[in-house]
ROFITOR-288346 format. One line per 2 residues: number of its first residue (from 1); their letters; for each residue z, x, y of N, C-alpha, C. Coordinates in steps of 0.2 Angstrom, whole numbers. Atoms other than C-alpha are relative to their C-alpha. Example, Ala and Ser with C-alpha at 12.3 -4.5 7.8 and 13.67 -1.06 7.14 Angstrom:
BEGIN
1) as) 0/4/-6/39/62/-22/0/4/6 | -1/-4/-6/36/68/-5/3/-4/5
# end
This chain:
BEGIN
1) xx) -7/-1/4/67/24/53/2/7/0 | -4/-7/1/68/43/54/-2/4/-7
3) xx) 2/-4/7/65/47/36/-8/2/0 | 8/-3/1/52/55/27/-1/-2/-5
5) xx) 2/3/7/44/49/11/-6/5/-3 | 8/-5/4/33/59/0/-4/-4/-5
7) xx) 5/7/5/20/48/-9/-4/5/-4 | 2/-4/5/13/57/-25/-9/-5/-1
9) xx) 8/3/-1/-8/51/-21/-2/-1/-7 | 3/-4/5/-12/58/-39/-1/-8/-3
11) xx) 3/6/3/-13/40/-45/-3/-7/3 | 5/4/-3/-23/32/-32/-6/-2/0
13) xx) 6/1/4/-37/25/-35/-3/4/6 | 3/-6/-4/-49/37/-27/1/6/3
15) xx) -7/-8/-2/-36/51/-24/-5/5/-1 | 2/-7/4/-45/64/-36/-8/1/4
17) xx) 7/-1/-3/-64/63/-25/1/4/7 | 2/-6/-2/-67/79/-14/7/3/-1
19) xx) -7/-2/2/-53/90/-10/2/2/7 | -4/-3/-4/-40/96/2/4/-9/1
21) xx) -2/5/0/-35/80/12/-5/-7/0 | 6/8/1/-50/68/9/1/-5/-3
23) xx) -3/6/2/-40/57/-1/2/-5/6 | -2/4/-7/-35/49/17/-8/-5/-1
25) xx) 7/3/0/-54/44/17/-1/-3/-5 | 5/1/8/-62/42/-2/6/-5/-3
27) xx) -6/5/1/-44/33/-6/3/-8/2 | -4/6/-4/-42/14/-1/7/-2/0
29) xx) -7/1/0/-26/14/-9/3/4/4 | -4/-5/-5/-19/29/2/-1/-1/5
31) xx) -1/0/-5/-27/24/17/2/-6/2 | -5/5/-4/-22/7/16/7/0/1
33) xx) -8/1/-4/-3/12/16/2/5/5 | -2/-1/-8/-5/22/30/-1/-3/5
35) xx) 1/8/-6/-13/10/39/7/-6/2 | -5/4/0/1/-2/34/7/3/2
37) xx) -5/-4/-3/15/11/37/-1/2/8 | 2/-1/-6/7/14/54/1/-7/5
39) xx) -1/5/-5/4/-4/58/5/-4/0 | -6/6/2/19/-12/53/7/3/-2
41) xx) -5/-3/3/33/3/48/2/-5/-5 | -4/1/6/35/-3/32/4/5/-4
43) xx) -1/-7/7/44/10/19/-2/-2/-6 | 5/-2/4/35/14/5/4/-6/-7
45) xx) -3/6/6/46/0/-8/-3/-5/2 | 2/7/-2/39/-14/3/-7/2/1
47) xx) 7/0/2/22/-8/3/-2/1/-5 | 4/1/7/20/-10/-16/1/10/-2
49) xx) -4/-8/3/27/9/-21/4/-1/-4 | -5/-2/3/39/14/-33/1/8/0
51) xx) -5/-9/-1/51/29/-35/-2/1/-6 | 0/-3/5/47/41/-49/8/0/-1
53) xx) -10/3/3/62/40/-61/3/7/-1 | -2/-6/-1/73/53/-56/-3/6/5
55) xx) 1/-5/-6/64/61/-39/1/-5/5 | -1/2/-6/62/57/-22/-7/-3/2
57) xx) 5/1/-2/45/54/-24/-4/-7/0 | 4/10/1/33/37/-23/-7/1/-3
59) xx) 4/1/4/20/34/-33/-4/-8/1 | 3/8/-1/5/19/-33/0/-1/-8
61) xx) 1/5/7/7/7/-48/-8/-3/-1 | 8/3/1/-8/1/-57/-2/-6/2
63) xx) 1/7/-4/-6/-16/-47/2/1/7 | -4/1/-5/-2/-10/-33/-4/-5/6
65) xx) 2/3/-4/-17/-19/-23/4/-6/2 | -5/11/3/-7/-38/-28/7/3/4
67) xx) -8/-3/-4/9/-26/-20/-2/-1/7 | 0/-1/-7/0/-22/-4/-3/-9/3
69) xx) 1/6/-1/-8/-39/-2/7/-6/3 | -7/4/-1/10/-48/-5/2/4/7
71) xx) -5/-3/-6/18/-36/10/-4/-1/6 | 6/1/-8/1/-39/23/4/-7/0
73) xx) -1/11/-1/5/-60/20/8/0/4 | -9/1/-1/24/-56/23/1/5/6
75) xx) -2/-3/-5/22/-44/36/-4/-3/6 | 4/2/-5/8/-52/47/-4/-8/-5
77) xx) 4/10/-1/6/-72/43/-6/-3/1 | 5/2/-4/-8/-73/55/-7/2/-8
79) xx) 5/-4/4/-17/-62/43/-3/-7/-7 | -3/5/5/-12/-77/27/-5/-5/2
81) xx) 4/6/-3/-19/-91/39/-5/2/0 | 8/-1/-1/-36/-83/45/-3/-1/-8
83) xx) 2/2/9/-38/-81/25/-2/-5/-1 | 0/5/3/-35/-95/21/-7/-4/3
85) xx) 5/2/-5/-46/-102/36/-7/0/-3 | 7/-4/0/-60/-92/31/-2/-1/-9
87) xx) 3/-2/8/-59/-97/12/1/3/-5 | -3/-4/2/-51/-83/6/3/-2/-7
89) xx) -7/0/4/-42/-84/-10/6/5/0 | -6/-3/1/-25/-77/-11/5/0/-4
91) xx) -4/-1/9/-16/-71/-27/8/-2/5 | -9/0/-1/3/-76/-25/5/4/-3
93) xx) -2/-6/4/14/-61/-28/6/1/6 | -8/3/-1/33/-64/-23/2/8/-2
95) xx) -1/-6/4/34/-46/-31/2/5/7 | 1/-3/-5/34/-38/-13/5/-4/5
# end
């Protein structure tokens, strides 16, 4: 898309363990929205982000797992079926 998004780590679960950029790693919440921005360009509103109120930045909500969950089913199906397939439960979250 061209743009740039700046995501505020600080409230991801794992965020604050080592330092510099190790949050990439010790982070599942960080790395799975890079993951998911890499494998699917989503932008940061549909991978379960919100805007801080009055910047430019994003932020992970405290549900945000149930946000990323909803945007994998909705961006890759296949992912939904295997689930399913395999047993899986899947929260239903329309919220993404």
């Amino acid at each position: 898309a061209g743009d740039i998004s700046v995501i505020d780590v600080a409230s991801a679960e794992g965020s604050t363990h080592g330092n510099g950029h190790a949050y990439f790693r010790k982070s599942p919440w960080a790395s799975s929205d890079i993951l998911m921005t890499l494998a699917y360009d989503l932008p940061p509103a549909e991978c379960g982000l919100v805007r801080k109120t009055g910047a430019s930045v994003w932020t992970f909500p405290p549900d945000y797992i149930e946000h990323l969950r909803a945007a994998l089913m909705k961006a890759n199906p296949e992912v939904a079926k295997s689930m399913s397939e395999q047993g899986t439960v899947l929260e239903d979250s329309a919220r993404c």
